[in-house]
C-alpha positions as CSV (number, residue, x, y, z in Angstrom):
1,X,12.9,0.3,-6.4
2,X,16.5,-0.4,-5.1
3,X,17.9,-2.5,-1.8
4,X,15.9,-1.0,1.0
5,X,12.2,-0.6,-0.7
6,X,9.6,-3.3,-1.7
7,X,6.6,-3.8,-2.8
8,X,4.3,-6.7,-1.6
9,X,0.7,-7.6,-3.9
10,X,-1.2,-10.2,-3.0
11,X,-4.3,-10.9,-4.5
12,X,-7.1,-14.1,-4.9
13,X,-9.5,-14.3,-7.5
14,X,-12.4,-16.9,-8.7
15,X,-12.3,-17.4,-12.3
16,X,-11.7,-13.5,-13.7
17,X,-12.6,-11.9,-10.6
18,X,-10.6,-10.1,-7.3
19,X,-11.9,-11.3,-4.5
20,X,-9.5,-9.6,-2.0
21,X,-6.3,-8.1,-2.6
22,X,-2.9,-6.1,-0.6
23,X,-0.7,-3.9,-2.2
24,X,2.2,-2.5,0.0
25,X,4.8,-0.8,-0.2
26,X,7.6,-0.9,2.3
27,X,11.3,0.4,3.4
28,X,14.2,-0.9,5.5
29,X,15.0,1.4,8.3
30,X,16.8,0.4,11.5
31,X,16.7,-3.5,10.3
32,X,13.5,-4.2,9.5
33,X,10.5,-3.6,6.9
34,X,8.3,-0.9,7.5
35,X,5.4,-0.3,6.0
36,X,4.3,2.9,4.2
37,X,1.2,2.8,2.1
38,X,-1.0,-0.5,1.9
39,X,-3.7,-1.2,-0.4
40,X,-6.5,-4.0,1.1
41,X,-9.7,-5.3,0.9
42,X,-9.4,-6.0,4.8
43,X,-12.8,-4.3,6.0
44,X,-15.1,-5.7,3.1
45,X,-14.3,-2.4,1.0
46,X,-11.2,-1.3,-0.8
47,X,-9.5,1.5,0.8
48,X,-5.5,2.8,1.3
49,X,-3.8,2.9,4.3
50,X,-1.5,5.7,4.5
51,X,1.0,4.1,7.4
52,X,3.1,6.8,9.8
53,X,6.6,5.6,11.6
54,X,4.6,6.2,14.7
55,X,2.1,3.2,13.6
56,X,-0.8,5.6,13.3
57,X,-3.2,5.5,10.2
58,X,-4.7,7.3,7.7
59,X,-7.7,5.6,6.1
60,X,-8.6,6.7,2.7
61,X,-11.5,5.0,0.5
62,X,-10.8,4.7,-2.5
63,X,-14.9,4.5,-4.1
64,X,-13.9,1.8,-6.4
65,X,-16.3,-0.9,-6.1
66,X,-14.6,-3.5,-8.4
67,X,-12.2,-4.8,-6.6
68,X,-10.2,-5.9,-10.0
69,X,-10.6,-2.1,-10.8
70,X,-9.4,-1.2,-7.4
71,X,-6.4,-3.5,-7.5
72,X,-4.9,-2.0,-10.7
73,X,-5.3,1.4,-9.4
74,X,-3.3,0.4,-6.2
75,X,-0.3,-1.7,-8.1
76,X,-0.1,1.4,-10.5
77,X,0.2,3.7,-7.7
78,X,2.3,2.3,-5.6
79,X,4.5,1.9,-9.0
80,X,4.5,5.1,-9.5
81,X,4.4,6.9,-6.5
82,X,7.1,5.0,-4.1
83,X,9.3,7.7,-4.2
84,X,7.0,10.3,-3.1
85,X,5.6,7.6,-0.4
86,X,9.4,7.3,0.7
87,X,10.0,11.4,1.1
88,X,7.1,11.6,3.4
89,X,7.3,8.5,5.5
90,X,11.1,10.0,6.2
91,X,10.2,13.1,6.4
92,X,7.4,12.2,9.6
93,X,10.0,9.4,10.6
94,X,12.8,12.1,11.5
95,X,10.6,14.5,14.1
């Protein structure tokens, strides 16, 4: 990732097991952090948030019910899928 993208994972766990987690990924535009993709555990399921420069949302679930299972899969997705996050969050953020 360079200058103007993060990534943002937070997670809490009792002994060996996630009990909630966020995975985002963000970009700088126009001075501040946007996000563009966020993993969470907000609704009492684990599910992606894919975020538009508009603020609208698209929920996906993911059908993982481990959450530790869940939580990998988001931190190696957002790993390796930024880029591809990036293109179509600046794609939608120049109409």
């Amino acid at each position: 990732m360079s200058d103007t993208d993060r990534k943002r994972h937070v997670h809490t766990r009792i002994d060996k097991t996630i009990t909630d987690f966020v995975v985002q990924y963000e970009i700088f535009i126009n001075n501040k952090w946007c996000p563009v993709v966020r993993y969470d555990t907000a609704h009492g399921y684990a599910h992606k948030d894919i975020i538009h420069p508009d603020g609208s949302k698209e929920k996906v679930i993911l059908g993982i019910y481990s959450y530790n299972e869940a939580l990998t899969f988001a931190d190696m997705d957002v790993n390796q899928n930024w880029e591809i996050y990036k293109l179509r969050y600046l794609r939608r953020f120049k109409r």
